[in-house]
C-alpha positions in Angstrom: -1.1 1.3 -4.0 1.0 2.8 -6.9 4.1 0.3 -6.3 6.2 2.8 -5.4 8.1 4.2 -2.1 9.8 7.1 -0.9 12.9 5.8 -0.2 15.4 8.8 0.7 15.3 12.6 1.7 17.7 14.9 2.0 17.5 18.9 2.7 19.9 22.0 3.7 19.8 24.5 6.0 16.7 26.8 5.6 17.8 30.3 5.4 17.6 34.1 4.6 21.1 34.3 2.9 22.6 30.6 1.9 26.0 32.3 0.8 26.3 29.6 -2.4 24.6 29.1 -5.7 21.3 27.4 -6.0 23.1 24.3 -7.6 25.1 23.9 -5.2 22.0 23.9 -2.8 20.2 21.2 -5.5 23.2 19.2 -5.6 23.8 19.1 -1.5 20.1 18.2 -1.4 20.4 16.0 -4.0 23.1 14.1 -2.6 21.4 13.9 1.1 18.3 12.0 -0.3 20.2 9.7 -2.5 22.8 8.8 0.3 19.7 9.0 2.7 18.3 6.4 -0.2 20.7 4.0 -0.1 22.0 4.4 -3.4 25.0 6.1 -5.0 23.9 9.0 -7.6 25.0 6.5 -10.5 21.9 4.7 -9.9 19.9 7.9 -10.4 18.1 7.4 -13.7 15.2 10.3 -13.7 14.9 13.7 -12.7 11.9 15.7 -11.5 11.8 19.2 -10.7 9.4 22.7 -11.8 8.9 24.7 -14.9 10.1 27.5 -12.2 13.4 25.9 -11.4 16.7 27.6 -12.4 18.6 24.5 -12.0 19.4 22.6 -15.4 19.3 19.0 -15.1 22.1 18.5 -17.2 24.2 20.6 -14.9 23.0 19.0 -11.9 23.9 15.4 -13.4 27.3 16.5 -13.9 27.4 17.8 -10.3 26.5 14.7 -8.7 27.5 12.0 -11.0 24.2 10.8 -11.8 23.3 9.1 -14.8 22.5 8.1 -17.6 19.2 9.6 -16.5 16.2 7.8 -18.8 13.5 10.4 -17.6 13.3 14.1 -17.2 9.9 15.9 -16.8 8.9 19.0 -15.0 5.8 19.5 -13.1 3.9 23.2 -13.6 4.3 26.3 -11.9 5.6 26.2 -8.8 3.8 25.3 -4.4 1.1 24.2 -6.3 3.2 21.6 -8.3 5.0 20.0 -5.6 2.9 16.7 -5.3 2.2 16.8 -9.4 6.1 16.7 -9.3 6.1 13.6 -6.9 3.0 12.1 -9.5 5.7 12.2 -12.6 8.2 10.3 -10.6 6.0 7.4 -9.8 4.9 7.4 -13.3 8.0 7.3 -14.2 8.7 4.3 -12.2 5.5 2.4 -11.8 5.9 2.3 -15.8 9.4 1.1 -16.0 10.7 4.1 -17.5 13.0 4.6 -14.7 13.8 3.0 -11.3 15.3 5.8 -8.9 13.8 9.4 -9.9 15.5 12.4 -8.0 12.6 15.0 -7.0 14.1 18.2 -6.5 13.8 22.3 -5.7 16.7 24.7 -4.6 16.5 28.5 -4.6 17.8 31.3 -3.0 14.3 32.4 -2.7 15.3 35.8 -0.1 18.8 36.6 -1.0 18.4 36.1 -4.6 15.3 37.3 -5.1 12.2 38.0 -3.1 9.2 35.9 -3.7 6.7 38.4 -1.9 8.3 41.6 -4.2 6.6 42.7 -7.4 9.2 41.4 -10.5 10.3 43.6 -12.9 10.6 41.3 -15.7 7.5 40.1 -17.3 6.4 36.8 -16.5 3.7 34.3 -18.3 0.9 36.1 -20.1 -2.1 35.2 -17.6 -0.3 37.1 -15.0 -1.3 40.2 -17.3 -4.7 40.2 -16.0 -3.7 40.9 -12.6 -0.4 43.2 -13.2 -2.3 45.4 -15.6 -4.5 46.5 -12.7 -1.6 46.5 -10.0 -1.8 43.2 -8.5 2.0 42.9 -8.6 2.2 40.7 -5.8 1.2 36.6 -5.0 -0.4 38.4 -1.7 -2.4 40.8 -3.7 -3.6 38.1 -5.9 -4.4 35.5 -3.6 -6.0 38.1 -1.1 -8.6 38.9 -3.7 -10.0 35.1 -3.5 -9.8 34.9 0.1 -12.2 38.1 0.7 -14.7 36.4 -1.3 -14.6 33.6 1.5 -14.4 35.7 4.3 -17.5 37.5 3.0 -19.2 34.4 2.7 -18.9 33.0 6.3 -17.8 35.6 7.9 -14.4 34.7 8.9 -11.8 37.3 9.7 -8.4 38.0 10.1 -8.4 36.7 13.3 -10.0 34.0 12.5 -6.9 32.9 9.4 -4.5 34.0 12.7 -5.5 30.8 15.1 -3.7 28.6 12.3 -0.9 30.7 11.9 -0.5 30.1 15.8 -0.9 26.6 15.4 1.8 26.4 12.9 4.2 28.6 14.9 3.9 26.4 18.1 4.6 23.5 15.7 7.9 25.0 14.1 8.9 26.5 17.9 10.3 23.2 18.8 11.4 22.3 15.2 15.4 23.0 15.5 15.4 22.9 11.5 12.5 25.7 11.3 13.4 29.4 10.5 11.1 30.4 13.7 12.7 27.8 16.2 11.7 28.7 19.6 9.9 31.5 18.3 5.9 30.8 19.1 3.5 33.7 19.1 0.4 34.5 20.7 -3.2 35.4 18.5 -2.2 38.8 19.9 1.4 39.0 18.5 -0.6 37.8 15.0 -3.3 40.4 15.3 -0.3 43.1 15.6 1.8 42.2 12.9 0.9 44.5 10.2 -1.6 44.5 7.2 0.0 43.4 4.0 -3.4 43.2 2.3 -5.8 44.5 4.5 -8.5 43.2 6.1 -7.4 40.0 4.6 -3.8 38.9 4.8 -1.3 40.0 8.2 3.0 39.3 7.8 1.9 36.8 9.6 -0.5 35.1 7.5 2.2 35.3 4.8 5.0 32.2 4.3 8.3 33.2 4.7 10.9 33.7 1.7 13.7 31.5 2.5 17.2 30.0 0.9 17.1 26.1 0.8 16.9 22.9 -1.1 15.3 19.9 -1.0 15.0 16.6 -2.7 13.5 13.0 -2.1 14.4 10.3 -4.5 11.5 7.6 -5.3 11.8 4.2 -6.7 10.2 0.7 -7.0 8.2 -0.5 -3.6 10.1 -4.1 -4.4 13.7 -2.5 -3.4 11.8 -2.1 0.2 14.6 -4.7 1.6 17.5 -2.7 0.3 16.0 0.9 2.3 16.5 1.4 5.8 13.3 3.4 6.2 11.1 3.6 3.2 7.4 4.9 2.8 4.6 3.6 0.5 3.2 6.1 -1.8 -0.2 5.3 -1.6 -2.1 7.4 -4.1 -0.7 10.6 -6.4 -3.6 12.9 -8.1 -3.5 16.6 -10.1 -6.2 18.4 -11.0 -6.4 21.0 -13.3 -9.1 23.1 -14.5 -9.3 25.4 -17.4 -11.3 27.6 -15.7 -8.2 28.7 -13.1 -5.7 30.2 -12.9 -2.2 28.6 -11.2 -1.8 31.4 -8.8 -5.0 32.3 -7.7 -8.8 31.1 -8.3 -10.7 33.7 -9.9 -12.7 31.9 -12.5 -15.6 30.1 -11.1 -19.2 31.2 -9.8 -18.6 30.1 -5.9 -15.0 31.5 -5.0 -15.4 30.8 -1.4 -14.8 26.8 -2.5 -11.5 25.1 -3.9 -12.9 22.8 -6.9 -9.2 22.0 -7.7 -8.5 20.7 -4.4 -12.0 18.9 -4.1 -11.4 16.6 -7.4 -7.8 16.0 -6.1 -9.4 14.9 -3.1 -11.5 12.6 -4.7 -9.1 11.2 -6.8 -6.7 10.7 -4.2 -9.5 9.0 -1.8 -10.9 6.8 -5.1 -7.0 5.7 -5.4 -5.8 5.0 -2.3 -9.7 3.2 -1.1 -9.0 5.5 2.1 -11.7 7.8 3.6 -10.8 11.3 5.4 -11.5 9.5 8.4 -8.0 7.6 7.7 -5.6 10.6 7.8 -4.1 10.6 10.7 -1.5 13.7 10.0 -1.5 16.1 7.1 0.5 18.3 5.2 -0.9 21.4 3.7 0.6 24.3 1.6 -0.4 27.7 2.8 1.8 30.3 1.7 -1.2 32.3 3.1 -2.4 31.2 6.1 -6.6 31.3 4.7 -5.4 28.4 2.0 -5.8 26.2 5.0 -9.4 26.8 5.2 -10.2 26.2 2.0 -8.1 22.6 1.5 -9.8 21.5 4.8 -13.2 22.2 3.2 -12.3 20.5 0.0 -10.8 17.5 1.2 -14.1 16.8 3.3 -12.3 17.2 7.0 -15.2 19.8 7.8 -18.2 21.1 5.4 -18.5 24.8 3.5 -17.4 27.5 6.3 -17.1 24.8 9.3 -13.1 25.4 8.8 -13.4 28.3 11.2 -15.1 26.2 14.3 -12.9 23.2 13.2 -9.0 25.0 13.6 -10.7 28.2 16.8 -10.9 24.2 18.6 -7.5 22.6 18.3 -8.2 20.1 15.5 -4.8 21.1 13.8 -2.7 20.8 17.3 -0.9 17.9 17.9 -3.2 16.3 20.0 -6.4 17.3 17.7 -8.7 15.1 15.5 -6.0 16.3 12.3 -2.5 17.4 13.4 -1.5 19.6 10.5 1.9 21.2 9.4 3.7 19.7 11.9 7.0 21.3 11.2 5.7 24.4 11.1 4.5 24.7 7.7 5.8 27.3 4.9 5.1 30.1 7.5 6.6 28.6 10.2 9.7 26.4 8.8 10.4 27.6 5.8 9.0 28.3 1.9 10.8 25.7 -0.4 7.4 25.6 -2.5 5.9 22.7 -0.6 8.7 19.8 -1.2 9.8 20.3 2.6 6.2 19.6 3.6 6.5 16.2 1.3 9.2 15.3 3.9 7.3 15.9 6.7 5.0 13.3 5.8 7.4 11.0 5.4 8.9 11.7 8.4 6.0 11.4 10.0 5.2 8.0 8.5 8.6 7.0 9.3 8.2 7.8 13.0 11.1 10.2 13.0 9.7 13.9 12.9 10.5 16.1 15.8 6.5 16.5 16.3 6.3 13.2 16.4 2.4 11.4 16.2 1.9 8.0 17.5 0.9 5.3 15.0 0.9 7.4 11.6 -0.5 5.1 9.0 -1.5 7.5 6.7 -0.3 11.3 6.2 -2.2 13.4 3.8 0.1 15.9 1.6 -2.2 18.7 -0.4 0.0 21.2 -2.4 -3.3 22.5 -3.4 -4.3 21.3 -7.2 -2.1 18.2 -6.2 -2.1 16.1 -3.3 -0.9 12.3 -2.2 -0.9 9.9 0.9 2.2 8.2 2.1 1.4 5.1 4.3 3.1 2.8 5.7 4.5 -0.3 4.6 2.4 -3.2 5.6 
C-alpha cells in the first residue's frame, strides 16, 4: 500500500478535430478531475505530466488558478510513461512533498498533428537508428519487434485481430469511445488494409485522436473528504539500458518483454498480490500484438500461450481477465494511456459503462510501467 488514492478524474471529449488549443483541453481536463476530487485548483500543489507534453505548467497554473505548486516532474517519453507519470505523483505525496498532484496529458494528436505520420523535424538521437534506414513511422518500428514474435510461435495477423475484436465490442457500447456502436467482425479486421505487412492491419493500429485527460492523487488519509476514491496499491518503472522507449530491439529473445516482466515483478513484490488477484486490466496497445507480449510478461499465460489464451475469450467481459474495457487506445481513443488509468479506476469505483462485478484489484500496464488500483478496505 503506497498511502496514496486516486481521488478525482476528469476527461473531454475524444475526438479527430477538438476545434481549441491543447491548453485549453489540459485545463478543461484539469479542472474535471480536481472538481471530480473534491478540491478547488488552489489546493493543487504538484504537477505531473510527459517530456512529450506541449503544455507548460506554468501556463496551465495560471489557467486554472492552481498553486503555489511545490512539485513539478515529468515522466519520459510518452504511452509508455503514463503509469511512471502516476509513480512521481505518489512519490510526491507519500514523501510529503506535496499533497494533491495534478497528472495530466492534452493533445490535438489528429488535427494538430498525426501521430502515425513520419515527422519532418528531427526528434531525439536514438530515433536515428531507425529513420536513417526509413523506419519513419512508430508502426514501422514496432512492426519490426513484433515479426520476431510472430516467427517464434507462429502467430499471425489473424491471430493480433481476435483482440482488436475484443476491444471494439468493448468500446461499441462505450458512448465516450471514438468507435461507439461500431463493433467489427475478425472478417472486417482481416480486410482492413496492411500498414506493415504481414504484421500490423489499420486495425491493429490505435487511433490518433484530440483529447485530454487528468486524475489528481493525494494522501489515502483525505479518504473521508472524497466521494469515491481508489487505493493506489503498488506503482513500478522499469528501464533497461539495453531498449529503446519506442521499440525493443536490443536483447537476444525479442519475442519477450523484459521491461514489462521486471515491472511485473515489482508491482506483484509491492502490492503482496499474485496474477491470480487481477480481476480487470488495463493494457496499452497502440498496436494491437503489444497485448500479447504484456500478457506473457505479467505471468497471465507462459511464452506463446497469449495466442490460445485471447482465440478463447479470456479478455471478454465474462473471461478469466477482462481487458481494455473501454475499448482500449484502438477502440476509445489514443491519449497515451492516461484514459486507460481511468478506466481502472472506474472500474474499481464500480462506475464504468463495462461494468465487472466485485473489482478489487485492476491491473494498469503502460508497458515499462504498470500499477494496481484496489479498493479501499
Amino acid at each position: 500500500m503506497t498511502g496514496t488514492i486516486v481521488a478525482g478524474i476528469g476527461a473531454t471529449e475524444f475526438s479527430k478535430a477538438s476545434g481549441r488549443s491543447e491548453m485549453q483541453l489540459a485545463a478543461e481536463a484539469s479542472r474535471a478531475a480536481i472538481l471530480d476530487a473534491g478540491l478547488t485548483p488552489a489546493d493543487i500543489d504538484g504537477m505531473v505530466t510527459f517530456t512529450v507534453d506541449a503544455n507548460d505548467e506554468q501556463e496551465l497554473m495560471r489557467n486554472l488558478g492552481a498553486g503555489p505548486v511545490t512539485w513539478w516532474s515529468r515522466a519520459p517519453g510518452g504511452g509508455t510513461g503514463a503509469c511512471a507519470a502516476m509513480q512521481q505523483a505518489v512519490a510526491a505525496v507519500a514523501t510529503g512533498l506535496a499533497n494533491n498532484v495534478l497528472v495530466y496529458r492534452a493533445f490535438n494528436e489528429r488535427s494538430g498533428y498525426r501521430y502515425g505520420q513520419p515527422r519532418a523535424v528531427a526528434g531525439p538521437p536514438p530515433l536515428d537508428w531507425y529513420r536513417n534506414f526509413g523506419i519513419d513511422t512508430p508502426a514501422k518500428m514496432y512492426a519490426l519487434w513484433f515479426r520476431r514474435y510472430m516467427h517464434t510461435f507462429g502467430a499471425t495477423n489473424e491471430d493480433f485481430g481476435r483482440y482488436t475484436v475484443s476491444a471494439r465490442r468493448y468500446a461499441a457500447t462505450n458512448p465516450k469511445a471514438w468507435f461507439h456502436d461500431r463493433p467489427i467482425t475478425l472478417d472486417d479486421h482481416q480486410a482492413s488494409r496492411w500498414i506493415v505487412e504481414p504484421v500490423l492491419r489499420l486495425y491493429d493500429c490505435c487511433q490518433e485522436s484530440d483529447g485530454g485527460v487528468a486524475l489528481v492523487v493525494t494522501r489515502a488519509d483525505r479518504v473521508a473528504d472524497v466521494d469515491a476514491p481508489v487505493a493506489i496499491r503498488a506503482v513500478a518503472d522499469a528501464r533497461h539500458a539495453d531498449a529503446s522507449i519506442t521499440a525493443n530491439y536490443y536483447y537476444d529473445d525479442l519475442a519477450t518483454y523484459p521491461e514489462a516482466a521486471r515491472c511485473a515483478r515489482l508491482l506483484f513484490e509491492r502490492s503482496g498480490l499474485t496474477p491470480a488477484d487481477i480481476d480487470v486490466a488495463q493494457v496499452y496497445e497502440n498496436f494491437s500484438p503489444l497485448v500479447f507480449l504484456v500478457l506473457e510478461a505479467y505471468g497471465f499465460c507462459g511464452p506463446g500461450e497469449a495466442v490460445p489464451f485471447i482465440a478463447e475469450g479470456n479478455l471478454d467481459i465474462d473471461g478469466a481477465l477482462p481487458t481494455n474495457t473501454h475499448g482500449g487506445l484502438l477502440g476509445e481513443a489514443y491519449i497515451h494511456g492516461i484514459n486507460s488509468i481511468q478506466e481502472g479506476v472506474r472500474q474499481v469505483r464500480g462506475t464504468a459503462v463495462n461494468q465487472l462485478a466485485g473489482v478489487d484489484h485492476c491491473l494498469v500496464s503502460s508497458l515499462n510501467s504498470g500499477l494496481v488500483l484496489g479498493r479501499l478496505r
